[in-house]
N, CA, C and O atoms as a GROMACS GRO file, in nm:
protein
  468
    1UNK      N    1   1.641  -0.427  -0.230
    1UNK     CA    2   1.531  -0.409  -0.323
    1UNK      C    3   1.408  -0.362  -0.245
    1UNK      O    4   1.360  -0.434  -0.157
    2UNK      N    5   1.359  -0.248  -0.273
    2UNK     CA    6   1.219  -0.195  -0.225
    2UNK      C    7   1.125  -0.292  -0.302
    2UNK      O    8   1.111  -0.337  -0.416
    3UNK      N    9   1.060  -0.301  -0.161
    3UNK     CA   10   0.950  -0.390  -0.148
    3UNK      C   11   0.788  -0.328  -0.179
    3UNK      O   12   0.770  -0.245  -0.090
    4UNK      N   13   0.673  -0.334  -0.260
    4UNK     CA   14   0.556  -0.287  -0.243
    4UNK      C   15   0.459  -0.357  -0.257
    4UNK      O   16   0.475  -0.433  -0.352
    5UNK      N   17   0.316  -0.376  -0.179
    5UNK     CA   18   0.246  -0.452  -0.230
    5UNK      C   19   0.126  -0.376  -0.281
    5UNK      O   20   0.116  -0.264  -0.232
    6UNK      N   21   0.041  -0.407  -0.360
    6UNK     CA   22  -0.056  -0.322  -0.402
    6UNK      C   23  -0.164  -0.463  -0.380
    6UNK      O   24  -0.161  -0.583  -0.411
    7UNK      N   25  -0.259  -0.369  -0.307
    7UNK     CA   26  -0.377  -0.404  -0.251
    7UNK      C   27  -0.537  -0.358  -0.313
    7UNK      O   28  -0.612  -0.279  -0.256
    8UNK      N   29  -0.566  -0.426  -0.438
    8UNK     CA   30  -0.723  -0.381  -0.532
    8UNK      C   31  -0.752  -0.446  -0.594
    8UNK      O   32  -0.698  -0.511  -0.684
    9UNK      N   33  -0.904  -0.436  -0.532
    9UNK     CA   34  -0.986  -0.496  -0.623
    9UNK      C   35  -0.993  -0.450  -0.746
    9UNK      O   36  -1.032  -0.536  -0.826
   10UNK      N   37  -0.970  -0.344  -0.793
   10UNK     CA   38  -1.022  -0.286  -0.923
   10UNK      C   39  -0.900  -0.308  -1.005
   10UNK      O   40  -0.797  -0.241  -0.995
   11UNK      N   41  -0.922  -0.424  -1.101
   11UNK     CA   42  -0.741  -0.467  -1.224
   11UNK      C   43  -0.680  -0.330  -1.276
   11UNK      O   44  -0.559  -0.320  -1.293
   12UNK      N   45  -0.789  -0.195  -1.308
   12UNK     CA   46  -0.708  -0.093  -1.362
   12UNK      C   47  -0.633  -0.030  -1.288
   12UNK      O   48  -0.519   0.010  -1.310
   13UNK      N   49  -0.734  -0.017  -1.145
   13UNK     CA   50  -0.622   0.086  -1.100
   13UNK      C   51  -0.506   0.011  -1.021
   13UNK      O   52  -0.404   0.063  -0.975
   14UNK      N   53  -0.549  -0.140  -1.016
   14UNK     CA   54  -0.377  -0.198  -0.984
   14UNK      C   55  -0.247  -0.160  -1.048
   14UNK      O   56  -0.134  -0.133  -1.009
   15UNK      N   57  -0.322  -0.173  -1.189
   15UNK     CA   58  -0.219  -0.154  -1.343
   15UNK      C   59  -0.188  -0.025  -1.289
   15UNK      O   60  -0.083  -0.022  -1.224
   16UNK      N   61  -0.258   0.093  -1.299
   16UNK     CA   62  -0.187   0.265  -1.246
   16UNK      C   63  -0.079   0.242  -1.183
   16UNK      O   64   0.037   0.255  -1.222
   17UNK      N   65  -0.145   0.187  -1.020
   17UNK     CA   66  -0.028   0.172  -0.936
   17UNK      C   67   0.081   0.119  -0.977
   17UNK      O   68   0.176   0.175  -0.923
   18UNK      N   69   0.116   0.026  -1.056
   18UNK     CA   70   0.207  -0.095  -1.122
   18UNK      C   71   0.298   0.015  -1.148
   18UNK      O   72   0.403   0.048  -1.092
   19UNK      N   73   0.234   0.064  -1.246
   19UNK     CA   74   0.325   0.176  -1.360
   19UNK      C   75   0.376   0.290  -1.277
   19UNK      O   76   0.486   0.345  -1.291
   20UNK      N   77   0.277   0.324  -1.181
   20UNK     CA   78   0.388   0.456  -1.126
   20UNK      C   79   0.498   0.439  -1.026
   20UNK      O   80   0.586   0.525  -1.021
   21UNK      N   81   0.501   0.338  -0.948
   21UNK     CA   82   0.601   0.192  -0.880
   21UNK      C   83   0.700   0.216  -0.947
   21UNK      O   84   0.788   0.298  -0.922
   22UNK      N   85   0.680   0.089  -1.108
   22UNK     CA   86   0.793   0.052  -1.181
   22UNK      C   87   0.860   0.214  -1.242
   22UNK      O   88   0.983   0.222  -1.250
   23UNK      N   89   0.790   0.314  -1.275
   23UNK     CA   90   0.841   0.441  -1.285
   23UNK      C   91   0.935   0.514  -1.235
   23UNK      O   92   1.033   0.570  -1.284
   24UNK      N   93   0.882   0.501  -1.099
   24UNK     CA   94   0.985   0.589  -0.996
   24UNK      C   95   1.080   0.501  -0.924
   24UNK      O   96   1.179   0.545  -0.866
   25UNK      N   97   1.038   0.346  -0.928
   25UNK     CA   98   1.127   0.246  -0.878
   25UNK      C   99   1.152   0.133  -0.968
   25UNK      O  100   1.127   0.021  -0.925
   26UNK      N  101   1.199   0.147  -1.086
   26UNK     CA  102   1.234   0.030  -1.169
   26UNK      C  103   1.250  -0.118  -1.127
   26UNK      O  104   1.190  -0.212  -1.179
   27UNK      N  105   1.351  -0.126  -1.013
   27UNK     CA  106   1.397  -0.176  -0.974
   27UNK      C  107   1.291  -0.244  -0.853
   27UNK      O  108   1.349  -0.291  -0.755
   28UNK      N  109   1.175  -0.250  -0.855
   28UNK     CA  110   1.088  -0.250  -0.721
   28UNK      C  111   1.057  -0.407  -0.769
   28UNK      O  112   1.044  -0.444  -0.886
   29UNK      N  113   1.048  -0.501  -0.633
   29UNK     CA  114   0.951  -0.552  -0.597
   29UNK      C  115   0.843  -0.540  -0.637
   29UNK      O  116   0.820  -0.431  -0.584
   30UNK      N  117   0.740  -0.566  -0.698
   30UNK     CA  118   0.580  -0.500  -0.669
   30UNK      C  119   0.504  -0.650  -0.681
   30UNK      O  120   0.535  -0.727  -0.772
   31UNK      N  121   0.410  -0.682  -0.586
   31UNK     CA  122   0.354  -0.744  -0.554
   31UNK      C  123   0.142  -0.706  -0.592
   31UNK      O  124   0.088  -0.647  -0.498
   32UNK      N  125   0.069  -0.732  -0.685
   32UNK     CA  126  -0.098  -0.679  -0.663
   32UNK      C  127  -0.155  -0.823  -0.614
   32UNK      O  128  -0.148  -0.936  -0.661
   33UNK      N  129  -0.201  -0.779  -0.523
   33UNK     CA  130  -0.294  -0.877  -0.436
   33UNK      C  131  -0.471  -0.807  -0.484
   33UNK      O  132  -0.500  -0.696  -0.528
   34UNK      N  133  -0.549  -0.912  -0.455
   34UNK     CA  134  -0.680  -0.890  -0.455
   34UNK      C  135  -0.729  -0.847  -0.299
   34UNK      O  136  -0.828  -0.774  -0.304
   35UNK      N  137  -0.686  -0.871  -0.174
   35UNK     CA  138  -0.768  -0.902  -0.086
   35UNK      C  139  -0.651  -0.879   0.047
   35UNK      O  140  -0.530  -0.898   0.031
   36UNK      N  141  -0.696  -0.846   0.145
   36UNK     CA  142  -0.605  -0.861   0.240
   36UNK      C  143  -0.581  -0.953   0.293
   36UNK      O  144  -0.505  -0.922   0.384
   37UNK      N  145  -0.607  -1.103   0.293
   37UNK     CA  146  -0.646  -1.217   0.326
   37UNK      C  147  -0.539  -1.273   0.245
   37UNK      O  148  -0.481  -1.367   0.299
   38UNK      N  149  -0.496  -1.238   0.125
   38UNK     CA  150  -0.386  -1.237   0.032
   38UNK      C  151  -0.229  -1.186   0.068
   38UNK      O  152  -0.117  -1.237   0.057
   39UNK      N  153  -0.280  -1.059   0.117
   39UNK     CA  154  -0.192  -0.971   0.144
   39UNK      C  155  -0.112  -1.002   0.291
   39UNK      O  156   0.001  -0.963   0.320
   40UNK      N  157  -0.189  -1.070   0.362
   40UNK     CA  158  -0.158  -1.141   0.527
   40UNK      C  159  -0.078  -1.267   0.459
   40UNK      O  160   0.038  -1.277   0.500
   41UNK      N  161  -0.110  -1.345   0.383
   41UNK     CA  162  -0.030  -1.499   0.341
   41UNK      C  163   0.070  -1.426   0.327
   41UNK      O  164   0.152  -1.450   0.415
   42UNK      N  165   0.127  -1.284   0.205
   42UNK     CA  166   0.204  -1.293   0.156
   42UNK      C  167   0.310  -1.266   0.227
   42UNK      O  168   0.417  -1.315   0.189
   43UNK      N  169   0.305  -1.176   0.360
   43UNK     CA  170   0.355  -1.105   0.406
   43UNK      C  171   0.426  -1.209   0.530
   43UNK      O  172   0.537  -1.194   0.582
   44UNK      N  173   0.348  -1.293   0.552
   44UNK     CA  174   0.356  -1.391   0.662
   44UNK      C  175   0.507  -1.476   0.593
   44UNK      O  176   0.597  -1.528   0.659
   45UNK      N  177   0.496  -1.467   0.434
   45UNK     CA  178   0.621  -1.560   0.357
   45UNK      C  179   0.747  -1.460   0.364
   45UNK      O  180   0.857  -1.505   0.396
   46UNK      N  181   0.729  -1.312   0.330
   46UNK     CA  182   0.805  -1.264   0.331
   46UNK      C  183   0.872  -1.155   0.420
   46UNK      O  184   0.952  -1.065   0.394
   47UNK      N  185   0.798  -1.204   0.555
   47UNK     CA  186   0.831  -1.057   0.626
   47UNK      C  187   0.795  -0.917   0.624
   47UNK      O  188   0.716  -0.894   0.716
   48UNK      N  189   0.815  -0.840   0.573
   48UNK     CA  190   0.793  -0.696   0.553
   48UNK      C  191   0.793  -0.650   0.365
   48UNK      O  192   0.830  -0.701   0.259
   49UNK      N  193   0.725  -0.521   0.414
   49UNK     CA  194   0.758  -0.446   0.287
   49UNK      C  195   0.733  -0.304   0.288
   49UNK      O  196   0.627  -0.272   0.341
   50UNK      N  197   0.807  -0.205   0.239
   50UNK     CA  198   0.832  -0.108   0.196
   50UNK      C  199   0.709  -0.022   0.227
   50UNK      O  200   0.677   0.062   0.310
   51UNK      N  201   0.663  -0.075   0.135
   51UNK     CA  202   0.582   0.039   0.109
   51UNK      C  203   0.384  -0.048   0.080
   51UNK      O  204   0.385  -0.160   0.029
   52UNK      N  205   0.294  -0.008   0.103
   52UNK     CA  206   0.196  -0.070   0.072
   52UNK      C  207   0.071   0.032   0.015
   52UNK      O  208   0.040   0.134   0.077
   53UNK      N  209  -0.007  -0.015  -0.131
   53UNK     CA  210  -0.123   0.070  -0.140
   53UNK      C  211  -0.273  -0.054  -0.140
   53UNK      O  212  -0.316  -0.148  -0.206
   54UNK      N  213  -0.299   0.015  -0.039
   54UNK     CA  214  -0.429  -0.049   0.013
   54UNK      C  215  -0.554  -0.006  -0.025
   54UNK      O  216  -0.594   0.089   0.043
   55UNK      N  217  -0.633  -0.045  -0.116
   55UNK     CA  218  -0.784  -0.035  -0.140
   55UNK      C  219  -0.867  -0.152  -0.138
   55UNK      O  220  -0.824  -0.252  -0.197
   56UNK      N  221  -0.971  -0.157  -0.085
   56UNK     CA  222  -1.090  -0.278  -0.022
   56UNK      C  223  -1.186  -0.238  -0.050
   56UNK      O  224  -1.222  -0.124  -0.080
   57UNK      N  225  -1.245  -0.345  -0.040
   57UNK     CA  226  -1.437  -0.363  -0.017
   57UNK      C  227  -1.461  -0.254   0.120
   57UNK      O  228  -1.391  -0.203   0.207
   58UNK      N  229  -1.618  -0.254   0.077
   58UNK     CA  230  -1.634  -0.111   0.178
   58UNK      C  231  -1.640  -0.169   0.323
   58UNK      O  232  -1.646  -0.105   0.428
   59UNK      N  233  -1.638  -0.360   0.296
   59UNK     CA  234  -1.705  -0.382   0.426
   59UNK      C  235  -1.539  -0.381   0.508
   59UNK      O  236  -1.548  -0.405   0.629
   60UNK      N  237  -1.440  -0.364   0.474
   60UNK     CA  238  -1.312  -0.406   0.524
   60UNK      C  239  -1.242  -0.288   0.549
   60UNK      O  240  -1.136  -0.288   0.612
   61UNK      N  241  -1.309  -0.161   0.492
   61UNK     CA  242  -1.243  -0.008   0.567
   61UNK      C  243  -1.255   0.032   0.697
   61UNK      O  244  -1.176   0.119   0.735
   62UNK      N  245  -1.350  -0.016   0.790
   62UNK     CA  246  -1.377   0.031   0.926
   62UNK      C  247  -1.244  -0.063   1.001
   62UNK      O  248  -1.207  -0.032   1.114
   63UNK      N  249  -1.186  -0.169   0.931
   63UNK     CA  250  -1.097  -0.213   1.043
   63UNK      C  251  -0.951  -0.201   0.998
   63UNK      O  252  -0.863  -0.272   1.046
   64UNK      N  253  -0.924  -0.093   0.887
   64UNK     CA  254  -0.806  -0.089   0.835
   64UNK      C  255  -0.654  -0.060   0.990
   64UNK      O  256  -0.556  -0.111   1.043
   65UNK      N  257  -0.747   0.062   0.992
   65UNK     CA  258  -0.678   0.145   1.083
   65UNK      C  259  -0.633   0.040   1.199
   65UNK      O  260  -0.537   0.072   1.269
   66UNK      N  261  -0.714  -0.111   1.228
   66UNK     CA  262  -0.640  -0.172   1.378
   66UNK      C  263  -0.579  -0.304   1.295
   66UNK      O  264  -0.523  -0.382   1.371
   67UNK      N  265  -0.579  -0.346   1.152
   67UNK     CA  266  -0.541  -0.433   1.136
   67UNK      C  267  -0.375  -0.467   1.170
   67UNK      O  268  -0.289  -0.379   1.160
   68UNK      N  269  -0.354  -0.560   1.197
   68UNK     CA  270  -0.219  -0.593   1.300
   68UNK      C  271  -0.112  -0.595   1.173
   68UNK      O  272  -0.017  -0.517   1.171
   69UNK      N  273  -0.138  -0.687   1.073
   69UNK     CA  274   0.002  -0.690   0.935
   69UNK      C  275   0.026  -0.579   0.933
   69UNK      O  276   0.147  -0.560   0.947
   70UNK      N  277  -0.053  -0.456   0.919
   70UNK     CA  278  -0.064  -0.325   0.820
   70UNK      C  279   0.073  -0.272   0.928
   70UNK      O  280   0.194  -0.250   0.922
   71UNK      N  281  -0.042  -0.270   1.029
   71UNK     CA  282   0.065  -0.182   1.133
   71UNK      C  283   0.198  -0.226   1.153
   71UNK      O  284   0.289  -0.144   1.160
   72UNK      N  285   0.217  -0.346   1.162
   72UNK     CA  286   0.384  -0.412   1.192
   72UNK      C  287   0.442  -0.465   1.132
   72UNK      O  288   0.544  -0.522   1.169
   73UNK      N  289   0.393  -0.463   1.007
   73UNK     CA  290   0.493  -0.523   0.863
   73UNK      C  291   0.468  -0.443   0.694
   73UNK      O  292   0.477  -0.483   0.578
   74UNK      N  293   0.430  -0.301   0.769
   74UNK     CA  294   0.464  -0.202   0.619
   74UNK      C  295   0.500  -0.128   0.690
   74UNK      O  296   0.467  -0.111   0.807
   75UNK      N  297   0.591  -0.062   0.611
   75UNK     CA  298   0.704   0.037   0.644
   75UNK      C  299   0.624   0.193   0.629
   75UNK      O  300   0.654   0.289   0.701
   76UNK      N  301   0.515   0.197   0.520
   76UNK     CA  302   0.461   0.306   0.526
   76UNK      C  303   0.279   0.262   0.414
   76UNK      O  304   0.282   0.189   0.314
   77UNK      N  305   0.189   0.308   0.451
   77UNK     CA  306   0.086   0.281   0.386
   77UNK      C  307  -0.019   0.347   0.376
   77UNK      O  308  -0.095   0.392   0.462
   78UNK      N  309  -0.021   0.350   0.218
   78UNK     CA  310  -0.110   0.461   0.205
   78UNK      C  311  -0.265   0.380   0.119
   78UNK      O  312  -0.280   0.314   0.016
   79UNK      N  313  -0.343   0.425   0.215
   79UNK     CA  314  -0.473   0.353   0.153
   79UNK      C  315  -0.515   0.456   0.101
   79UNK      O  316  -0.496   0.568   0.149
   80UNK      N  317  -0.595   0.427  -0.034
   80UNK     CA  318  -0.606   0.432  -0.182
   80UNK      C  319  -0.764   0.398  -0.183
   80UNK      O  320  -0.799   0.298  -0.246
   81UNK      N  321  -0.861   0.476  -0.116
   81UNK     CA  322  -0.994   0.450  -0.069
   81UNK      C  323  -1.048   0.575   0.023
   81UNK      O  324  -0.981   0.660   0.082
   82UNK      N  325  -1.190   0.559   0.017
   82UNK     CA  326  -1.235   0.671   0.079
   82UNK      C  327  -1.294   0.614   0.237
   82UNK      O  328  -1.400   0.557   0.262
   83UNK      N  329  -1.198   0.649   0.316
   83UNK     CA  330  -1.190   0.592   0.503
   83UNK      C  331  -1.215   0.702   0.533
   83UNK      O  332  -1.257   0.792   0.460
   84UNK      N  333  -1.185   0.707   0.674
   84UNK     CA  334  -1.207   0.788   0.753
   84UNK      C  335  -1.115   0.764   0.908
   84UNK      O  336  -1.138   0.697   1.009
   85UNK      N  337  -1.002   0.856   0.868
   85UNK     CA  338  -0.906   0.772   0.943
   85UNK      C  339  -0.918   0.817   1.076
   85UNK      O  340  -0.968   0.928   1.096
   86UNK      N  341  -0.877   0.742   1.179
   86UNK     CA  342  -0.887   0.774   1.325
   86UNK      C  343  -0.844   0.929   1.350
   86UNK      O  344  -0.784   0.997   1.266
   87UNK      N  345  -0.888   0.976   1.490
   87UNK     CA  346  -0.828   1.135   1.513
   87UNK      C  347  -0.681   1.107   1.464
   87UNK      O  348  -0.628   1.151   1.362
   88UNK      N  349  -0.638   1.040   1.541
   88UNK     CA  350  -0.464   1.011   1.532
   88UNK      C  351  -0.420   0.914   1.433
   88UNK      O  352  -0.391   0.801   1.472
   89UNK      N  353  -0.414   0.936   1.340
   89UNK     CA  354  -0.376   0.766   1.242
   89UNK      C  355  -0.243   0.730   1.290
   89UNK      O  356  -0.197   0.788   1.388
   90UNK      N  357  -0.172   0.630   1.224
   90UNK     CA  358  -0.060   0.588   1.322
   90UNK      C  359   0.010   0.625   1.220
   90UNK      O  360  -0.038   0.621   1.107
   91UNK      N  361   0.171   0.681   1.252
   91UNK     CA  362   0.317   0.728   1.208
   91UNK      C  363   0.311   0.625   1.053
   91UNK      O  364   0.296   0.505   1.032
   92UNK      N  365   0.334   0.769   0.948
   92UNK     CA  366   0.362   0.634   0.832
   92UNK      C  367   0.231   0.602   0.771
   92UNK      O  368   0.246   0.529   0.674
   93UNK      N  369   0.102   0.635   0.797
   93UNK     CA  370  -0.010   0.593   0.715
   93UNK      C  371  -0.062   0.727   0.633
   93UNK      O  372  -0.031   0.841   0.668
   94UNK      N  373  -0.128   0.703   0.541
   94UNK     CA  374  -0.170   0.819   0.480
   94UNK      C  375  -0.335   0.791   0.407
   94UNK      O  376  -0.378   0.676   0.398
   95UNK      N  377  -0.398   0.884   0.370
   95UNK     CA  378  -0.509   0.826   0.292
   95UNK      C  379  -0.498   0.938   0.156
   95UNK      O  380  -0.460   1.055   0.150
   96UNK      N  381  -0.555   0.830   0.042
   96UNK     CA  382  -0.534   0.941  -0.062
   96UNK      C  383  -0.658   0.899  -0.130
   96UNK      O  384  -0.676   0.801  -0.202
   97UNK      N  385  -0.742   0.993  -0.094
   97UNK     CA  386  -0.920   0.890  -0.178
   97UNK      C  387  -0.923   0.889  -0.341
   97UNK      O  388  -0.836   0.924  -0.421
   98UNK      N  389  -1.022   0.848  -0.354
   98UNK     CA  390  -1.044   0.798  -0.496
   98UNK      C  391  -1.110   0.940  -0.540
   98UNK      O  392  -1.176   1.012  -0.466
   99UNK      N  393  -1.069   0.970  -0.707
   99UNK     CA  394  -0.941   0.945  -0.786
   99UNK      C  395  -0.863   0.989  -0.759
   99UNK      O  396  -0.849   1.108  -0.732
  100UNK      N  397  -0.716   0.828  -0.755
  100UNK     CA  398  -0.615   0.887  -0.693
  100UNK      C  399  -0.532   0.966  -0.793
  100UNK      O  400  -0.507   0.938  -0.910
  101UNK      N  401  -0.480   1.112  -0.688
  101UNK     CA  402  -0.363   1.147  -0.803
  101UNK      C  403  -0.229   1.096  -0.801
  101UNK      O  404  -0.159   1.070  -0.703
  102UNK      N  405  -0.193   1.080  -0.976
  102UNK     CA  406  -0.055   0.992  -0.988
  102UNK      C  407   0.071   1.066  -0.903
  102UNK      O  408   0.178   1.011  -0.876
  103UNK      N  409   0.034   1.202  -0.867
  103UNK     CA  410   0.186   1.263  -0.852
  103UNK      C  411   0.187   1.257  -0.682
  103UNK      O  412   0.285   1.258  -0.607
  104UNK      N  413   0.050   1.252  -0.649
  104UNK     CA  414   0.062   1.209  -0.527
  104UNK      C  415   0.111   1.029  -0.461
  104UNK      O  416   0.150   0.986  -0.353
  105UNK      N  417   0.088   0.981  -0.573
  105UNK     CA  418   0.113   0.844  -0.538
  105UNK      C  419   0.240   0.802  -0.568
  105UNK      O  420   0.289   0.699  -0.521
  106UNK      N  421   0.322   0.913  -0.678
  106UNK     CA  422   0.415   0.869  -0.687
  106UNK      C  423   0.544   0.993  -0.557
  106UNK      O  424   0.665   0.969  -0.551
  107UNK      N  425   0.494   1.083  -0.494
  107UNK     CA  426   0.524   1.135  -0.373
  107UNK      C  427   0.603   1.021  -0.279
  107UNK      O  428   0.722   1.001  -0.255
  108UNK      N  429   0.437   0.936  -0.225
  108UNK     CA  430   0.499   0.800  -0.163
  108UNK      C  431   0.618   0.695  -0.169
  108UNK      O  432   0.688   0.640  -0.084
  109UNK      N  433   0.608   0.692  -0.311
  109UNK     CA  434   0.674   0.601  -0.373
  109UNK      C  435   0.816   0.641  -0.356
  109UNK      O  436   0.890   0.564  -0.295
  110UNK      N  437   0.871   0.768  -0.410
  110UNK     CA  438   0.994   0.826  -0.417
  110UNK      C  439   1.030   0.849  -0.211
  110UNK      O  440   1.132   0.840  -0.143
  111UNK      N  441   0.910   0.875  -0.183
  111UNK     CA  442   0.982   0.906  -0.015
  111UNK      C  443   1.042   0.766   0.024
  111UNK      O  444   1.142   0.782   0.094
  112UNK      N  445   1.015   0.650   0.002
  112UNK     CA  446   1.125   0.554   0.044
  112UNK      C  447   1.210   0.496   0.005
  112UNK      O  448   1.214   0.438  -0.104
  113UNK      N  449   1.309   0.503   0.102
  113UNK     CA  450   1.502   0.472   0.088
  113UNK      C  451   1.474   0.360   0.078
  113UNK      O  452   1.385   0.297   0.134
  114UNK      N  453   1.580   0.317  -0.022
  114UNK     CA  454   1.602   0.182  -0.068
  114UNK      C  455   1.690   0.101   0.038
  114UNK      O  456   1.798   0.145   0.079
  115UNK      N  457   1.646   0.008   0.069
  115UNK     CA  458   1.664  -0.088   0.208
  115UNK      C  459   1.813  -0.071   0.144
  115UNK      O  460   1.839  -0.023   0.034
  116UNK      N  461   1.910  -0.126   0.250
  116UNK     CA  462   2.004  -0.144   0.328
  116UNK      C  463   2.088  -0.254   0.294
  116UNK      O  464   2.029  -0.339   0.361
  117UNK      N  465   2.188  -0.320   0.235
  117UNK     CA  466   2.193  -0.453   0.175
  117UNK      C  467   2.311  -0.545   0.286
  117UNK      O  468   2.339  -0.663   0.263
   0.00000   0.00000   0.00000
């Protein structure tokens, strides 16, 4: 079962994300967290996941790029916010600023293989 967590403050555009997930992955996991502080408990219970869309408070974008969960327990993550990503972002991250487009978000979604059983 593909795993995703969705990471926003904002309830609508969690709901977007929800729907274009359950769309292209019926079958998904999907997890909406408020906070990364959320998103660290959850991840700490379950290990890994798939796929992650990350949007924050403005004060929590300057440290996306070194946060340690992001990097070693999502498989691919695309923050869903207007950053400014390092020269080099790391393998697997993406940024898609606000407003996001659905066909781009659902791009992400469809690029990952369904784990391994």
């Amino acid at each position: 079962m593909v795993r995703v967590l969705i990471v926003e403050r904002v309830p609508l555009i969690a709901l977007d994300l929800m729907e274009i997930v359950n769309e292209c992955r019926p079958g998904a996991a999907v997890h909406v967290l408020r906070d990364l502080r959320q998103m660290e408990e959850l991840l700490a219970a379950i290990g890994r996941a798939e796929l992650g869309f990350i949007g924050v408070a403005a004060e929590a974008r300057g440290t996306l790029f070194a946060h340690p969960m992001l990097r070693e327990r999502l498989g691919r993550v695309v923050i869903t916010d207007r950053v400014a990503p390092p020269d080099a972002p790391p393998a697997n991250w993406f940024v898609e600023p606000r407003p996001v487009v659905p066909a781009a978000l659902r791009r992400h979604v469809l690029s990952i293989p369904e784990p391994v059983s």
